[in-house]
One Martini backbone bead per residue (centre of mass of N, CA, C, O) as a GRO file, in nm:
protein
  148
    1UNK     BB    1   1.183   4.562  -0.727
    2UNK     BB    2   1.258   4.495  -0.397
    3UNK     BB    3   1.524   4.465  -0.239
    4UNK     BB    4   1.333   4.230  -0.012
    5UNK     BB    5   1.206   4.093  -0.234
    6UNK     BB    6   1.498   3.969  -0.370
    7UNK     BB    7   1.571   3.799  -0.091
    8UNK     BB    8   1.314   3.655  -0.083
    9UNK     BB    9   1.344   3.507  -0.330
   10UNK     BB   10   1.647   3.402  -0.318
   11UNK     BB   11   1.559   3.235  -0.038
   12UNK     BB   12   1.380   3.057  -0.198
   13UNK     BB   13   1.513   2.946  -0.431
   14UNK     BB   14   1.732   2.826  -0.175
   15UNK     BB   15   1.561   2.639  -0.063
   16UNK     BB   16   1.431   2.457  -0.277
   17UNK     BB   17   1.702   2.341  -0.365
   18UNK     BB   18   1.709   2.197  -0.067
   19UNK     BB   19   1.472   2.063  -0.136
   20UNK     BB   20   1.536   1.875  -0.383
   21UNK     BB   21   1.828   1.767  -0.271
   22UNK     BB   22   1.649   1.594   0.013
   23UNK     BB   23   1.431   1.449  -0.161
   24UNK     BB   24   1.634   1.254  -0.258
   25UNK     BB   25   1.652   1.097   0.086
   26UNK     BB   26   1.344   0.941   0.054
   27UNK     BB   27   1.470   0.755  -0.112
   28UNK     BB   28   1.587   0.475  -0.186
   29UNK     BB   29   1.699   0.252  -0.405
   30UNK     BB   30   1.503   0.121  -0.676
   31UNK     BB   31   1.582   0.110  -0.962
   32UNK     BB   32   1.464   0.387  -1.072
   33UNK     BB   33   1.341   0.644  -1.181
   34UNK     BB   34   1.132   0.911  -1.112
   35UNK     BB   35   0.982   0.919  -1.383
   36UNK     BB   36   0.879   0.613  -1.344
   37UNK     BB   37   0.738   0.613  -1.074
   38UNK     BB   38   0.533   0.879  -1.178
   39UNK     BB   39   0.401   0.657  -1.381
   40UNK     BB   40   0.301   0.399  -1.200
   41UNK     BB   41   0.141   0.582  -1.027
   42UNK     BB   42  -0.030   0.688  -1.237
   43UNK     BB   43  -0.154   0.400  -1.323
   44UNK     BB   44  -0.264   0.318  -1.092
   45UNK     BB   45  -0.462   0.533  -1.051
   46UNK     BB   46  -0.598   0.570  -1.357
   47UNK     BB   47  -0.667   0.262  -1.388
   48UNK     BB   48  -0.832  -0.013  -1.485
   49UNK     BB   49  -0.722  -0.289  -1.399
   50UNK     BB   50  -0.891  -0.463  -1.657
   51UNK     BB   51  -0.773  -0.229  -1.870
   52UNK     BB   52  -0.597  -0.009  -1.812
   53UNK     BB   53  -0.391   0.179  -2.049
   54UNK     BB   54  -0.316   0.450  -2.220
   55UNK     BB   55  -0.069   0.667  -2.362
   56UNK     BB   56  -0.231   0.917  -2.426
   57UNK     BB   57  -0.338   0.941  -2.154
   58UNK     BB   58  -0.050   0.975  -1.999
   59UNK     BB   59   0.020   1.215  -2.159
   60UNK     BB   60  -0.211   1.391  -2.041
   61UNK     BB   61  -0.191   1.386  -1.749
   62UNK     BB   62   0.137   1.436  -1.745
   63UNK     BB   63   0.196   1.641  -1.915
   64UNK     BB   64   0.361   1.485  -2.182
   65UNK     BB   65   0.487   1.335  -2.423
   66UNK     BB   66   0.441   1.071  -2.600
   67UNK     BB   67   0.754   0.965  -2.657
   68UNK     BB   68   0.842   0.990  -2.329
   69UNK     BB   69   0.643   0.794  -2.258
   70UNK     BB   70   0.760   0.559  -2.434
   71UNK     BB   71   1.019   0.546  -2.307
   72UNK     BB   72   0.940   0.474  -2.028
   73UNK     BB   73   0.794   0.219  -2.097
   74UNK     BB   74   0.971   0.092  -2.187
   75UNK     BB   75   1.182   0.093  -1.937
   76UNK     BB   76   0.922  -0.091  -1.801
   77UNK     BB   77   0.956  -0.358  -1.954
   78UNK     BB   78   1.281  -0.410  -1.903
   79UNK     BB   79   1.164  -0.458  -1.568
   80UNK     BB   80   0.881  -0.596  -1.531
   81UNK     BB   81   0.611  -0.360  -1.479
   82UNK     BB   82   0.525  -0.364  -1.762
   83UNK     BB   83   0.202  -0.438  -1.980
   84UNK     BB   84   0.159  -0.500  -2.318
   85UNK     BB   85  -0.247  -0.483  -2.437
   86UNK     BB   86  -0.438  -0.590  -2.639
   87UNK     BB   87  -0.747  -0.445  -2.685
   88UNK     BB   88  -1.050  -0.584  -2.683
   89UNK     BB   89  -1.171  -0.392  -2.890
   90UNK     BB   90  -0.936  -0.221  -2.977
   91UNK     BB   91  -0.690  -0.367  -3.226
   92UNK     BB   92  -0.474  -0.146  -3.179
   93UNK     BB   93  -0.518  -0.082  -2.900
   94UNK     BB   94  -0.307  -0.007  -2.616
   95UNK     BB   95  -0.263  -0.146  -2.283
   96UNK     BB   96  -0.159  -0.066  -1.956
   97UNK     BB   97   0.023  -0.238  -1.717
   98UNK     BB   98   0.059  -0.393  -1.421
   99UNK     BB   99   0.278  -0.561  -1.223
  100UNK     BB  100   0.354  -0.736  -0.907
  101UNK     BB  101   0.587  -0.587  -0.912
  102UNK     BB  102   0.480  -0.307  -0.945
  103UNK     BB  103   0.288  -0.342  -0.673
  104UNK     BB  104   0.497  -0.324  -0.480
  105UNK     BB  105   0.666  -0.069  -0.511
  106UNK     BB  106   0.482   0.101  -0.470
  107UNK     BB  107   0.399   0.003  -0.151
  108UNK     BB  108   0.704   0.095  -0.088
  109UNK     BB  109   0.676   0.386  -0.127
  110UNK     BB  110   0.425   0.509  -0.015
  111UNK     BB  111   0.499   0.410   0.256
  112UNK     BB  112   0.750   0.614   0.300
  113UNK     BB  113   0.600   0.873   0.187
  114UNK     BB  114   0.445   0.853   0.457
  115UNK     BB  115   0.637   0.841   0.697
  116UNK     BB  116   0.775   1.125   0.650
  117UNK     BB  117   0.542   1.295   0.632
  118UNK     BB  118   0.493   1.234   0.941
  119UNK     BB  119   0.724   1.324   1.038
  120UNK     BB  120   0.688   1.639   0.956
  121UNK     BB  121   0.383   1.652   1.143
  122UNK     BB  122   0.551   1.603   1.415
  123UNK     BB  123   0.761   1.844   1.373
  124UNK     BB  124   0.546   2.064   1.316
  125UNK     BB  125   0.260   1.995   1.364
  126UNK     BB  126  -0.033   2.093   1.329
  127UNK     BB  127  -0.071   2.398   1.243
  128UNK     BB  128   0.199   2.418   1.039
  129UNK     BB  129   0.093   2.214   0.866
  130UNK     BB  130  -0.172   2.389   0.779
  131UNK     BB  131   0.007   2.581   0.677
  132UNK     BB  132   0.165   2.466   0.457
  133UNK     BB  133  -0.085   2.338   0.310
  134UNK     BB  134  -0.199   2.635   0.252
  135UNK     BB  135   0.098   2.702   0.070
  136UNK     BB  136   0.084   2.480  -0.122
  137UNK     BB  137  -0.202   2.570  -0.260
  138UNK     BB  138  -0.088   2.846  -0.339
  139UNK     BB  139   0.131   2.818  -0.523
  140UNK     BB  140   0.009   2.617  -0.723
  141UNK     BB  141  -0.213   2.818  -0.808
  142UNK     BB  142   0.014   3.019  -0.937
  143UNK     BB  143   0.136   2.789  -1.126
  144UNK     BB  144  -0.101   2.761  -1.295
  145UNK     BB  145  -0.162   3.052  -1.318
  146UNK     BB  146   0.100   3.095  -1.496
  147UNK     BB  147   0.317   3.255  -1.729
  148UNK     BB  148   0.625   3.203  -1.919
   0.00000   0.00000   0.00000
């Protein structure tokens, strides 16, 4: 590797992590992990309102193991945002939903998540954005076709 490439790697990953520890402050505190909001959200996306989801259904959409899914839901059954319900069809099976206050909270971070990025494509204008979003598409799929 070229000593330019190494020095553009370098600032790339010391980028990237001035950018994780930015958007640390574009949520206030909302009382959940990170981890449990981009489940909710997961949830709210992927289930069909009146049917609900499965964990194993989440734990392939979220590409994370079936016990951390299980760990998730438990700690977000005791915060009141989501309900387990047996499955009408198959009584073993069980569905995933949001609760009223779950569905409050989304609504209020999604806002927010708009707001943040709007703000994001003022500041850079619309040309930079559309160049922006034209880049992380392609880092996306290098990381997603990247074997480590």
């Amino acid at each position: 590797m070229s000593e330019s490439r190494k020095e553009i790697t370098n600032e790339l990953v010391k980028t990237i992590k001035n950018f994780k520890r930015s958007s640390k402050h574009i949520f206030p505190n909302i009382g959940i992990k990170p981890g449990e909001m981009m489940l909710l959200m997961c949830i709210n996306e992927s289930s069909k309102e009146q049917e609900g989801i499965k964990a194993n259904e989440l734990s392939e959409i979220m590409k994370v193991s079936t016990p951390l899914i299980t760990q998730l839901l438990n700690s977000l059954i005791s915060k009141d945002l989501i309900t387990k319900d047996t499955d009408k069809i198959d009584k073993r099976a069980v569905r995933i939903r949001l609760t009223p206050k779950s569905k409050e909270l989304i609504e209020k971070v999604e806002e927010r998540f708009f707001s943040v990025f709007y703000g994001i494509v003022e500041q850079l204008g619309e040309k930079d954005s559309k160049e922006l979003i034209r880049l992380f598409i392609k880092v996306n799929e290098h990381l997603n076709n990247s074997v480590i």
